[in-house]
FIKOLZA-1660 file (N, C-alpha, C; in steps of 0.1 Angstrom, whole numbers, plus 5000, padded with zeros to 4 digits):
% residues 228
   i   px   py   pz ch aa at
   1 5668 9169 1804  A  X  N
   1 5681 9172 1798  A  X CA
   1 5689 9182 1806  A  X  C
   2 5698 9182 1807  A  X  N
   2 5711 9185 1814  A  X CA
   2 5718 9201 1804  A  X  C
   3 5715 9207 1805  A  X  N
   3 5724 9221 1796  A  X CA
   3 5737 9223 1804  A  X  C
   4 5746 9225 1797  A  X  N
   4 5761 9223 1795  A  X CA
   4 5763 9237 1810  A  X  C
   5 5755 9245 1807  A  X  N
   5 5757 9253 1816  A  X CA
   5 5755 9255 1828  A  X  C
   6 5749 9241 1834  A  X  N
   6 5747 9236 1849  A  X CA
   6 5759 9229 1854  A  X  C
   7 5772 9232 1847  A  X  N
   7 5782 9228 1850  A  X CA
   7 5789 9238 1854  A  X  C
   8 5786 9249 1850  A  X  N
   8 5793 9260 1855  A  X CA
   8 5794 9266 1868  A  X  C
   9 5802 9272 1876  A  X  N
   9 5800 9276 1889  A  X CA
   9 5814 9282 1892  A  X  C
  10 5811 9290 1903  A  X  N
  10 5820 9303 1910  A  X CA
  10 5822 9300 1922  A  X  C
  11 5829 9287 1925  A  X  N
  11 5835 9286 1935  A  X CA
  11 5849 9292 1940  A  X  C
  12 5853 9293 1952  A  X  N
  12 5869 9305 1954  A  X CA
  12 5875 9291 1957  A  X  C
  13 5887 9291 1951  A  X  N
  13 5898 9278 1954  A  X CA
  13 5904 9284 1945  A  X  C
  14 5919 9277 1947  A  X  N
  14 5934 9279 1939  A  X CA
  14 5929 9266 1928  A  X  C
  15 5937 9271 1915  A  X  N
  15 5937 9266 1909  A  X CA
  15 5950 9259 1903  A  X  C
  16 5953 9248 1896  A  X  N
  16 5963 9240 1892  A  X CA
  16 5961 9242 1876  A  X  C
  17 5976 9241 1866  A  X  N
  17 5974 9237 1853  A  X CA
  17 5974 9221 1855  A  X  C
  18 5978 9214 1866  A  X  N
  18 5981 9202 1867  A  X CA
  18 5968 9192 1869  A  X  C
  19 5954 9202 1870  A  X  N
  19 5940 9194 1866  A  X CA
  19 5939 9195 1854  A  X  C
  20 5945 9198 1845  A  X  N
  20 5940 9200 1830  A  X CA
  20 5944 9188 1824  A  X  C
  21 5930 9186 1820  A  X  N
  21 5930 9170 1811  A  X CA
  21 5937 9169 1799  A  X  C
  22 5946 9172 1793  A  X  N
  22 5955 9166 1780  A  X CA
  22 5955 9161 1773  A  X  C
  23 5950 9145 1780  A  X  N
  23 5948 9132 1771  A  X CA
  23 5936 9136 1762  A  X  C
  24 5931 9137 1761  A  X  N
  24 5919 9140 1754  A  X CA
  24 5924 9148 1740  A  X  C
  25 5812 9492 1789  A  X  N
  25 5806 9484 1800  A  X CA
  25 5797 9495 1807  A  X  C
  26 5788 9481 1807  A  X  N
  26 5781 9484 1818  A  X CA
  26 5784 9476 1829  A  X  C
  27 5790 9476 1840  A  X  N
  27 5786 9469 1851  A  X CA
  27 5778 9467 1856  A  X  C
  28 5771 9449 1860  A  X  N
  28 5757 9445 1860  A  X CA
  28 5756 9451 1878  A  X  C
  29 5743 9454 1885  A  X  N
  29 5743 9455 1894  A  X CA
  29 5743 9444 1902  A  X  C
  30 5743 9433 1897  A  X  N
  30 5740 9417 1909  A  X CA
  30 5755 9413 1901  A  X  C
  31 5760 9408 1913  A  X  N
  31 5773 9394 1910  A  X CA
  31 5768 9388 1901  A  X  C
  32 5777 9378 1900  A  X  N
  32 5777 9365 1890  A  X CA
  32 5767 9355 1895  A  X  C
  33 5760 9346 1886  A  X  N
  33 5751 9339 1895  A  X CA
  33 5758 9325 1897  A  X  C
  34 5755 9317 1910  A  X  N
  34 5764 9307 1915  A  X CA
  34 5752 9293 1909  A  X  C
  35 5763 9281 1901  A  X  N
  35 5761 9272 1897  A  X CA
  35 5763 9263 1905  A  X  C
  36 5754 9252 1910  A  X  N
  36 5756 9239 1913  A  X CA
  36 5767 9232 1908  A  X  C
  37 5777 9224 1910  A  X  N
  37 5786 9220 1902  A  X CA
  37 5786 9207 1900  A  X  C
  38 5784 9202 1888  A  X  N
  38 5782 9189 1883  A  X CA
  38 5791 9184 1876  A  X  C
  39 5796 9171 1880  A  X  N
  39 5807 9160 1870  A  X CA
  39 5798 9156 1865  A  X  C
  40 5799 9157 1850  A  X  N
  40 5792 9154 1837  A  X CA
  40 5805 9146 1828  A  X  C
  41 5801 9133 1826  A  X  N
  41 5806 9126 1817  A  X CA
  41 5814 9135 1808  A  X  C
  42 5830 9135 1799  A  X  N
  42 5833 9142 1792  A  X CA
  42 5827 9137 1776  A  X  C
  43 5822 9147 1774  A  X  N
  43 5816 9139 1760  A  X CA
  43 5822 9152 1744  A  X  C
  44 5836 9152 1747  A  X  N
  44 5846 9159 1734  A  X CA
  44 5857 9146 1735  A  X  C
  45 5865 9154 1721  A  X  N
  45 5882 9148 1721  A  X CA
  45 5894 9153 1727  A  X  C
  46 5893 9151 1743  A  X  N
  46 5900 9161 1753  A  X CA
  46 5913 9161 1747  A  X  C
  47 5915 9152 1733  A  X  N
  47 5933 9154 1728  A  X CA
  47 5932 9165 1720  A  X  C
  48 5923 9171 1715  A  X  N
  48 5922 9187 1710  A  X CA
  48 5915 9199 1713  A  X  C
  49 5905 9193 1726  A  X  N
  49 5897 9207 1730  A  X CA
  49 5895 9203 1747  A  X  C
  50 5895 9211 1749  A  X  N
  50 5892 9215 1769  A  X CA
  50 5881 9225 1771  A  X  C
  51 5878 9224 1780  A  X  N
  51 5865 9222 1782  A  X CA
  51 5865 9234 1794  A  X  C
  52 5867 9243 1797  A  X  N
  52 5873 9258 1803  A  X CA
  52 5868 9250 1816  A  X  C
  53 5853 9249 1816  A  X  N
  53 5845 9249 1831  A  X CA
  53 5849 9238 1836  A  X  C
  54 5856 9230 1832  A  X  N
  54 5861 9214 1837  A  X CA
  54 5873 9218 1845  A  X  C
  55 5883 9229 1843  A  X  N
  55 5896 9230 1853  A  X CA
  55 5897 9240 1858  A  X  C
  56 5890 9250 1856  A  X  N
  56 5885 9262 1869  A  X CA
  56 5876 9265 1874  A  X  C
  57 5874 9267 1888  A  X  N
  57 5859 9269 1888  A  X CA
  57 5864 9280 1895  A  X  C
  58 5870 9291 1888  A  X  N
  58 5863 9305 1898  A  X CA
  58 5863 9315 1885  A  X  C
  59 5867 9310 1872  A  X  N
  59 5865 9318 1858  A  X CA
  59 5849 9320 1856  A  X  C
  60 5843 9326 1853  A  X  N
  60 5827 9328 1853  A  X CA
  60 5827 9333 1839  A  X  C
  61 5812 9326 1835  A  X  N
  61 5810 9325 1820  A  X CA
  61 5797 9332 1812  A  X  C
  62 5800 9337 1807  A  X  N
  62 5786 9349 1803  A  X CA
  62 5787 9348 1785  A  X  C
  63 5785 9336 1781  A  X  N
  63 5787 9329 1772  A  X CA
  63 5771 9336 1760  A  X  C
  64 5777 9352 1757  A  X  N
  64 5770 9360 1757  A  X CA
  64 5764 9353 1739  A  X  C
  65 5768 9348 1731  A  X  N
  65 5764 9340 1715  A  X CA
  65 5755 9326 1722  A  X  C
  66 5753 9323 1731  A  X  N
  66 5747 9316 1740  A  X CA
  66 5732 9321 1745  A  X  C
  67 5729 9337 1740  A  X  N
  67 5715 9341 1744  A  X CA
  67 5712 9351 1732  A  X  C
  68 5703 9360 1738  A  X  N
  68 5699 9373 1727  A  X CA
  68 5706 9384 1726  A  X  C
  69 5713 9383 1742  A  X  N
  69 5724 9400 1745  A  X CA
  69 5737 9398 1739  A  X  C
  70 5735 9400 1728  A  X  N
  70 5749 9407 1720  A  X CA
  70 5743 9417 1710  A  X  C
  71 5751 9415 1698  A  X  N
  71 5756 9432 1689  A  X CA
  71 5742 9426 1678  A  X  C
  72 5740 9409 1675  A  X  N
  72 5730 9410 1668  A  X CA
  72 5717 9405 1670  A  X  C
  73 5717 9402 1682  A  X  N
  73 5705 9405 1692  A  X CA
  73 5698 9390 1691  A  X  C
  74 5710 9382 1685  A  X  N
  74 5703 9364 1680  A  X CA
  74 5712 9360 1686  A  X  C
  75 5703 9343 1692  A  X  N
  75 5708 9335 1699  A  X CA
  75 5717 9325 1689  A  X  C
  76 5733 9325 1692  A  X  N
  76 5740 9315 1680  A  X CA
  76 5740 9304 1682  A  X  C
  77 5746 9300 1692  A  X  N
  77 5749 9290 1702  A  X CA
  77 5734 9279 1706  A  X  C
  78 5735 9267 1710  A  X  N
  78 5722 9260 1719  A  X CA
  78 5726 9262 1727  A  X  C
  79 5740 9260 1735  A  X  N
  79 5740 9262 1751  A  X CA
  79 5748 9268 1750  A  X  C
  80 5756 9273 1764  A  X  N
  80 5767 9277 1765  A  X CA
  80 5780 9271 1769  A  X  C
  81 5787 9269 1764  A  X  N
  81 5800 9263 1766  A  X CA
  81 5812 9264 1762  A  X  C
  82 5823 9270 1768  A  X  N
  82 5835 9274 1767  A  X CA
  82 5846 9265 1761  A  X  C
  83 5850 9263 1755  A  X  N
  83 5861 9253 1747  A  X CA
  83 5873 9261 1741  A  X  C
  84 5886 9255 1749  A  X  N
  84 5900 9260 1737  A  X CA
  84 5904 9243 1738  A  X  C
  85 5919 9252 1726  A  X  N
  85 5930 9243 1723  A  X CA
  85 5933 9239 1734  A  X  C
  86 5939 9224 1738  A  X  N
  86 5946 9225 1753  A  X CA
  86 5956 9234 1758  A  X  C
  87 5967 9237 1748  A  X  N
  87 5977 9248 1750  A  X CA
  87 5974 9261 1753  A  X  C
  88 5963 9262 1745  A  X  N
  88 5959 9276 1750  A  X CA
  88 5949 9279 1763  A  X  C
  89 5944 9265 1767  A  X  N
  89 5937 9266 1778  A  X CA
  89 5944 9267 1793  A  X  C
  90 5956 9258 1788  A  X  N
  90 5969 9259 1801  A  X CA
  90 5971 9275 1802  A  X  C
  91 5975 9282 1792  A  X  N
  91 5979 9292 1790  A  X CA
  91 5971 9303 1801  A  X  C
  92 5958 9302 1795  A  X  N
  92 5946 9303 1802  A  X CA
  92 5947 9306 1815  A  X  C
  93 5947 9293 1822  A  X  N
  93 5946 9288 1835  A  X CA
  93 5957 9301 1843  A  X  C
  94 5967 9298 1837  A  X  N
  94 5982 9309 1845  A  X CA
  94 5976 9322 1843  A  X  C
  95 5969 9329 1830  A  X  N
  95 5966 9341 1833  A  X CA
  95 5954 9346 1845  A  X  C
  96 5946 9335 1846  A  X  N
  96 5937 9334 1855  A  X CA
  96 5941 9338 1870  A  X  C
  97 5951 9328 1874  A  X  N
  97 5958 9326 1884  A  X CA
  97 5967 9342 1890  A  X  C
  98 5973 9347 1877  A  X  N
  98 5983 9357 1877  A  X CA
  98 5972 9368 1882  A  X  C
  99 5959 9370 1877  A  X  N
  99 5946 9379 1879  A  X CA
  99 5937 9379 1895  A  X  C
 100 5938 9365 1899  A  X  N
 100 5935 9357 1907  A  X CA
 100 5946 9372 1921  A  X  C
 101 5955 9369 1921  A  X  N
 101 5968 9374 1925  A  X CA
 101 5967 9383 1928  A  X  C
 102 5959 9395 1915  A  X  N
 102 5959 9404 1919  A  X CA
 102 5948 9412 1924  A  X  C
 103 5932 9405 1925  A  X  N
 103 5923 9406 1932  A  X CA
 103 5911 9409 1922  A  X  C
 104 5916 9401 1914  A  X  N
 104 5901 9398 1898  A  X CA
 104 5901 9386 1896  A  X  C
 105 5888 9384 1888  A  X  N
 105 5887 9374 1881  A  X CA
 105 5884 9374 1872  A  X  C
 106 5886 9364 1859  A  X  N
 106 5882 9363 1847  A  X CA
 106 5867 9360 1844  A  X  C
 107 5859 9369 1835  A  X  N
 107 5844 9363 1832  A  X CA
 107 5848 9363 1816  A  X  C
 108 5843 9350 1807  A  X  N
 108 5846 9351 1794  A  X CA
 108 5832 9349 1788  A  X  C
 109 5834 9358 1776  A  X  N
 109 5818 9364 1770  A  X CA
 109 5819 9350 1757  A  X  C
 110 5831 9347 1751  A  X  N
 110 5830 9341 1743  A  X CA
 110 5845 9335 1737  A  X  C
 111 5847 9319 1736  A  X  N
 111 5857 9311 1731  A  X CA
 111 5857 9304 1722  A  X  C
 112 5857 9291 1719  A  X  N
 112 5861 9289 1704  A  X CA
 112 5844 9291 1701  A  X  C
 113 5849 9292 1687  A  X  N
 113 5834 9297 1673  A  X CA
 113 5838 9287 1666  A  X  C
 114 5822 9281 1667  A  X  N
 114 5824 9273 1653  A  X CA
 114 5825 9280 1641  A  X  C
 115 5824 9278 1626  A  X  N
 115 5829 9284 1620  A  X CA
 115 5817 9285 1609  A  X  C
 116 5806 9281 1612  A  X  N
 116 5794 9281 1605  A  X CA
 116 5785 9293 1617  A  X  C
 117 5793 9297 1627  A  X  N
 117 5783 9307 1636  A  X CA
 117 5793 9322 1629  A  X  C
 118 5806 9319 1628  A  X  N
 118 5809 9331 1618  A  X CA
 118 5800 9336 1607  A  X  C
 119 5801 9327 1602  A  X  N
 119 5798 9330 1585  A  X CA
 119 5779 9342 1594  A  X  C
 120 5774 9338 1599  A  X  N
 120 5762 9344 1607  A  X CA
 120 5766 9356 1611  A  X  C
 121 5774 9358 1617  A  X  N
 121 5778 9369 1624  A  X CA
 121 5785 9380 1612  A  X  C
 122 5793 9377 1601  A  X  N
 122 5797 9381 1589  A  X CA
 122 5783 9382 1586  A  X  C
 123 5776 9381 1581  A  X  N
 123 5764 9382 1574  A  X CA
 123 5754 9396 1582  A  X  C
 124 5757 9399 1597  A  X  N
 124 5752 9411 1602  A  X CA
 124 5762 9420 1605  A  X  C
 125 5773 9416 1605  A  X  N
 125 5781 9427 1606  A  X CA
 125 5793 9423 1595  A  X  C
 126 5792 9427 1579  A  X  N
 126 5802 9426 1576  A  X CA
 126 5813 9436 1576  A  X  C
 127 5820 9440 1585  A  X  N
 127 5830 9447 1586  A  X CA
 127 5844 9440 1593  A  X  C
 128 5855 9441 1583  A  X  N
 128 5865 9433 1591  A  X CA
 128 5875 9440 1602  A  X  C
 129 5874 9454 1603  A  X  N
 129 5873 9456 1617  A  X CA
 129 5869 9453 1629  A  X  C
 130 5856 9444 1631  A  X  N
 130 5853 9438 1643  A  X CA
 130 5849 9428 1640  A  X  C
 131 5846 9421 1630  A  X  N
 131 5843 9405 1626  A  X CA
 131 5852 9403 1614  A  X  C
 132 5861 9388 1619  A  X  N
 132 5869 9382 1606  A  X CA
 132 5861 9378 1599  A  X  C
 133 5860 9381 1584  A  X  N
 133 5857 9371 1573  A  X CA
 133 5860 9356 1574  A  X  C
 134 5848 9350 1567  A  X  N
 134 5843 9337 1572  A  X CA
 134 5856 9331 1562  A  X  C
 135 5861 9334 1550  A  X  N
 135 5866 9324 1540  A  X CA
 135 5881 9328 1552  A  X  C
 136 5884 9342 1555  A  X  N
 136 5901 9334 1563  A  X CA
 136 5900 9332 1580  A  X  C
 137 5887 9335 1583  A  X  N
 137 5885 9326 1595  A  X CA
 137 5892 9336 1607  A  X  C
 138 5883 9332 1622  A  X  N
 138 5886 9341 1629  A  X CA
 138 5900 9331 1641  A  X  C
 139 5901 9338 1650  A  X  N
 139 5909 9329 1663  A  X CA
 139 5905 9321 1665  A  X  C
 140 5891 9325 1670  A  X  N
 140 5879 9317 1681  A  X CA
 140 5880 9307 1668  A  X  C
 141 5874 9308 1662  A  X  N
 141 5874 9295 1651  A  X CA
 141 5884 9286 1651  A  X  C
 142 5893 9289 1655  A  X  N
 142 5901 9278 1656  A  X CA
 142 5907 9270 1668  A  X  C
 143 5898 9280 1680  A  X  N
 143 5902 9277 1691  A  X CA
 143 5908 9281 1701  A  X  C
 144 5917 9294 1696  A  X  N
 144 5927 9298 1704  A  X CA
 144 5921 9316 1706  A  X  C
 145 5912 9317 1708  A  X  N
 145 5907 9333 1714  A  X CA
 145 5898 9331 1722  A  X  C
 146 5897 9345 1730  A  X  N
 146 5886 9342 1740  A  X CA
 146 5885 9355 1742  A  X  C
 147 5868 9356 1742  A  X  N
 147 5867 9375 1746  A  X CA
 147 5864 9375 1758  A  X  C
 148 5871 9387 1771  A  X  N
 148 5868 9386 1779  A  X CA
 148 5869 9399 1789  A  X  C
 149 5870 9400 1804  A  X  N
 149 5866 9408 1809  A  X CA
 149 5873 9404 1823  A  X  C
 150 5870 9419 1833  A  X  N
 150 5876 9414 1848  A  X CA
 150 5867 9419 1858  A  X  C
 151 5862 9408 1863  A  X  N
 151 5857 9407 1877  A  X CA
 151 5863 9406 1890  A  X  C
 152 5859 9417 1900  A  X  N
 152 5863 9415 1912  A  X CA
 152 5864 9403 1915  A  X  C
 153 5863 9396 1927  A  X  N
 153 5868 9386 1934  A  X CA
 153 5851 9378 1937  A  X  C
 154 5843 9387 1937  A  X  N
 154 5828 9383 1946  A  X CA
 154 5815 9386 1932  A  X  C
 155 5828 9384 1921  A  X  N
 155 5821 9383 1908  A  X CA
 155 5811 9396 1901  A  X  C
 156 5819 9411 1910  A  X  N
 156 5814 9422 1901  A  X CA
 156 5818 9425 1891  A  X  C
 157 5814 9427 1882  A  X  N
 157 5818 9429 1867  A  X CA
 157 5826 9442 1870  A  X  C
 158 5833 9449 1864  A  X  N
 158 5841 9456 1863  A  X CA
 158 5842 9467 1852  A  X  C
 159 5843 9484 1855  A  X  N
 159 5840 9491 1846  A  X CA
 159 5850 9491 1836  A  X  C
 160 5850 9486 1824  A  X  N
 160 5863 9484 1812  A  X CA
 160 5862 9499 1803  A  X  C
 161 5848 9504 1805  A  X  N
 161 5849 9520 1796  A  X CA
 161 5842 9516 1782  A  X  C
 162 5837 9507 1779  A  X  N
 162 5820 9500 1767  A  X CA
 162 5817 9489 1778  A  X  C
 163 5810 9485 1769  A  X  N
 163 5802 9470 1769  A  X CA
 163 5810 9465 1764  A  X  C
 164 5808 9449 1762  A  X  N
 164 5816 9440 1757  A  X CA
 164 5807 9440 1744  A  X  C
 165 5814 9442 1732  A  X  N
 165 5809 9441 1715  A  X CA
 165 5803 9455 1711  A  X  C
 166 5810 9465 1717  A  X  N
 166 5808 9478 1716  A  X CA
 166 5817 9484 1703  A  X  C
 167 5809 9488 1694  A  X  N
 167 5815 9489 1679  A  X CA
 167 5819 9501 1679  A  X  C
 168 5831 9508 1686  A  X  N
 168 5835 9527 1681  A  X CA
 168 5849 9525 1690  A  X  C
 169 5856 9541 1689  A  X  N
 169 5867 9539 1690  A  X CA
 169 5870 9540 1708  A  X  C
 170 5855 9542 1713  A  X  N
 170 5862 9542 1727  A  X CA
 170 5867 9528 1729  A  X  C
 171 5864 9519 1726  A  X  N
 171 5865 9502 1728  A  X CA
 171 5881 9502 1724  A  X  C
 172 5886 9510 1717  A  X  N
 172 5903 9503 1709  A  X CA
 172 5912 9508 1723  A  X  C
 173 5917 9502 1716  A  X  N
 173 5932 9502 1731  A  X CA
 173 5942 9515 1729  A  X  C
 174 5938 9522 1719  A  X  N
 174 5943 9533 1714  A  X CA
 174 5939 9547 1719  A  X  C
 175 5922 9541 1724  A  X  N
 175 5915 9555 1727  A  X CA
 175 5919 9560 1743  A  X  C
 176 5924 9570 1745  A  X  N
 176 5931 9572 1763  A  X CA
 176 5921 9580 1774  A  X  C
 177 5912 9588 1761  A  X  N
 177 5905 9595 1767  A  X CA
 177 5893 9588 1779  A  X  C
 178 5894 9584 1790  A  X  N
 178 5888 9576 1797  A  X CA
 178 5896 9579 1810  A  X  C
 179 5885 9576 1822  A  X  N
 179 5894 9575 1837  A  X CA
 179 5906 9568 1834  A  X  C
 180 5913 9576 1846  A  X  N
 180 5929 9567 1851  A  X CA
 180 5922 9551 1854  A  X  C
 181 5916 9551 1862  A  X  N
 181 5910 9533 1866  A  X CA
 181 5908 9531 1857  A  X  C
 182 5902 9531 1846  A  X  N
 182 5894 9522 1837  A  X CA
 182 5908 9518 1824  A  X  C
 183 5917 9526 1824  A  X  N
 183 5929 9529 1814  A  X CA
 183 5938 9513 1823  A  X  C
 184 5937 9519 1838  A  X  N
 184 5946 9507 1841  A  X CA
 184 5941 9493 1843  A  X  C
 185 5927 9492 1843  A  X  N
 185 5918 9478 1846  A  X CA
 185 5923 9472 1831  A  X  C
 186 5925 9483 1820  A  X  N
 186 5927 9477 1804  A  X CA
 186 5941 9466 1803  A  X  C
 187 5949 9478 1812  A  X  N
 187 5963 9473 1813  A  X CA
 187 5965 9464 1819  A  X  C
 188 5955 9460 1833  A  X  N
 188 5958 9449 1838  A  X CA
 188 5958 9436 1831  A  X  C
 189 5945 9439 1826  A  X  N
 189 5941 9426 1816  A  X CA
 189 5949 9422 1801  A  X  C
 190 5954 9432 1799  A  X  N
 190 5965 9431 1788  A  X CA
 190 5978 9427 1789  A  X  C
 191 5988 9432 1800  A  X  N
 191 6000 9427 1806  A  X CA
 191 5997 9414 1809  A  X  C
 192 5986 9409 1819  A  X  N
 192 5984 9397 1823  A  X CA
 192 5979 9389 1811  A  X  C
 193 5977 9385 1799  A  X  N
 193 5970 9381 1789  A  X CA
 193 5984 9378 1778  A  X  C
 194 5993 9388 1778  A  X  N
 194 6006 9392 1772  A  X CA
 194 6015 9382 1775  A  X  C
 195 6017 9378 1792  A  X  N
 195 6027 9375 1798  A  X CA
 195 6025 9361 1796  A  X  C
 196 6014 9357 1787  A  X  N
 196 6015 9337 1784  A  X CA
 196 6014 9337 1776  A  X  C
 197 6012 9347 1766  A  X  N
 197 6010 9346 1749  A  X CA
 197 5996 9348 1746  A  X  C
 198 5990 9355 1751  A  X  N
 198 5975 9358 1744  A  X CA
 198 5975 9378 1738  A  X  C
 199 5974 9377 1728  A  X  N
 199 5980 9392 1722  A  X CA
 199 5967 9396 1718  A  X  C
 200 5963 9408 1720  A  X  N
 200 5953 9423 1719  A  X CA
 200 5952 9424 1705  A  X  C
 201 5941 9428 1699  A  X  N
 201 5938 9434 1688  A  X CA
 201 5932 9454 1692  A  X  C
 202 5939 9460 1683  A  X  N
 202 5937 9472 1685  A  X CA
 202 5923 9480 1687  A  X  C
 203 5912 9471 1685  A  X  N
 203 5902 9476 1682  A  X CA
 203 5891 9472 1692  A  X  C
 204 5895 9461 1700  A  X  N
 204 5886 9456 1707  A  X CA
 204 5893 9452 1726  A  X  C
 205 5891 9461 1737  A  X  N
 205 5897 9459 1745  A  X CA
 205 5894 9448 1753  A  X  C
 206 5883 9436 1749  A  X  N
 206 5881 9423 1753  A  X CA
 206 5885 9409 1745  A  X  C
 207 5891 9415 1737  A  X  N
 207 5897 9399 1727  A  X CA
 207 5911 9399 1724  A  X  C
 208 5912 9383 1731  A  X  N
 208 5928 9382 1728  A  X CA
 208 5927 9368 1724  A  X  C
 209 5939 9369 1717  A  X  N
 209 5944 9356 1709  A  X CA
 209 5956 9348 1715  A  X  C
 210 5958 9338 1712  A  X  N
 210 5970 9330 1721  A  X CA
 210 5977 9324 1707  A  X  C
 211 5988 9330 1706  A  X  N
 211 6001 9331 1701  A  X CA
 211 6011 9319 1697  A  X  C
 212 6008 9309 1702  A  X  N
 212 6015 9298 1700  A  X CA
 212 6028 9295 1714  A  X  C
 213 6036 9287 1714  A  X  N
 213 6035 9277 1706  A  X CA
 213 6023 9268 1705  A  X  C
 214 6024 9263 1691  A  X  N
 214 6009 9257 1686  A  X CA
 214 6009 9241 1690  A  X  C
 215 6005 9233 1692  A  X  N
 215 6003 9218 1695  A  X CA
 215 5992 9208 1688  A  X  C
 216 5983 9217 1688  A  X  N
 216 5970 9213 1686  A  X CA
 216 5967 9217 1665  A  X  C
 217 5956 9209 1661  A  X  N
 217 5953 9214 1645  A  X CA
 217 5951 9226 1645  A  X  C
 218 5960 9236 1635  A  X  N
 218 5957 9252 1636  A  X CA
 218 5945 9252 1622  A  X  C
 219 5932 9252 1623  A  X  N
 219 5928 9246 1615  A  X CA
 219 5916 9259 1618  A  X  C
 220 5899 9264 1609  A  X  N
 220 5887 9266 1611  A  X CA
 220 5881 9250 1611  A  X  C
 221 5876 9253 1623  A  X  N
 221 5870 9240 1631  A  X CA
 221 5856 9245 1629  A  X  C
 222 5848 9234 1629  A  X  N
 222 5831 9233 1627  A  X CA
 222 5826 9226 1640  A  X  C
 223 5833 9221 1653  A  X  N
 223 5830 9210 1660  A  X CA
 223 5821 9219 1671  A  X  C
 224 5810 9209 1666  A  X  N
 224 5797 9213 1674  A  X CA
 224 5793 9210 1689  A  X  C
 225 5792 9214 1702  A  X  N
 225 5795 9204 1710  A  X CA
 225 5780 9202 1720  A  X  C
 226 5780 9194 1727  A  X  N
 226 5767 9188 1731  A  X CA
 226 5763 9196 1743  A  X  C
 227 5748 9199 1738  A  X  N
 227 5739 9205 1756  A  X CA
 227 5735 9194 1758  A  X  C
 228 5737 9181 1763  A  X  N
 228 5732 9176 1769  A  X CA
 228 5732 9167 1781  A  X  C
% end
């Protein structure tokens, strides 16, 4: 069997919104690790969800609810696999590009949530400070958030000032007390995130939401998607 995340890979090339299918901290001391890149049959409904690793390949994926390393130390996910709205994946693509520009790159820890991995995640952290409640439902649940981060060019993680799922107030976008670099790595990622419609939450300087215009069902989605 084939895991969804043998599709993934860190190749350097420009990217287009014009491949996008439609129809349908700690800083680690090693780079990103490089994926073989495989065309794998598409097996979603490319008219509501896209498939991240299918129209970029220099975004890198640490599809961290995909293993044991997060905040509740359980594996949520079978594989790893990145999924938005199509609109918000276009959206995506341009912030990538705009980062791209300026000598980063995007690595994303986590994109749509099913909505039965909430209700799990509410259950170990109920606080609606850093986890939405499962009855009104989070972004990711519906498709349009993505937590993330910025990598140099040669896929070094980048010092953001926590970890990614770091529960206290150095993590909010409020807290200043932190180097000049690490204040402005925040800003980069936030003006560039801003400038397509993906907007900040005060409390967490890796999650952003994409703003609309909407296209797609604004709905809590359950759709489970295949490692195989």
């Amino acid at each position: 069997m084939l895991c969804a995340c043998d599709r993934y890979t860190n190749k350097h090339k420009k990217v287009s919104i014009s491949n996008i299918d439609t129809s349908a901290s700690s800083p680690p001391s090693e780079p990103a690790p490089v994926f073989n890149e495989i065309v794998a049959p598409i097996d979603y409904d490319t008219s509501v969800w896209t498939d991240l690793s299918r129209i970029d390949t220099q975004l890198i994926f640490d599809i961290r609810y995909a293993t044991e390393n997060n905040f509740v130390a359980e594996q949520m996910y079978d594989c790893p696999r990145c999924f938005l709205r199509p609109e918000a994946a276009k959206a995506l693509i341009l912030i990538h590009q705009d980062l791209l520009d300026q000598g980063y790159r995007l690595k994303l820890f986590d994109c749509y949530r099913p909505k039965s991995v909430q209700k799990k995640l509410w259950q170990k952290k109920p606080n609606a400070s850093y986890v939405t409640p499962p009855k009104k439902g989070s972004m990711h649940n519906r498709g349009y958030a993505v937590d993330a981060t910025l990598v140099d060019l040669e896929g070094y993680e980048q010092d953001m000032g926590t970890s990614f799922d770091f529960f206290g107030k150095r993590a909010h976008h409020d807290f200043l007390e932190l180097p000049a670099d690490i204040l402005e790595r925040r800003n980069i990622l936030k003006n560039a995130m801003a400038k397509y419609g993906f907007k900040h939450i005060r409390t967490e300087w890796w999650h952003y939401a994409y703003r609309g215009p909407y296209s797609s069902p604004f709905i809590l989605a359950d759709f489970q998607w295949s490692c195989e």
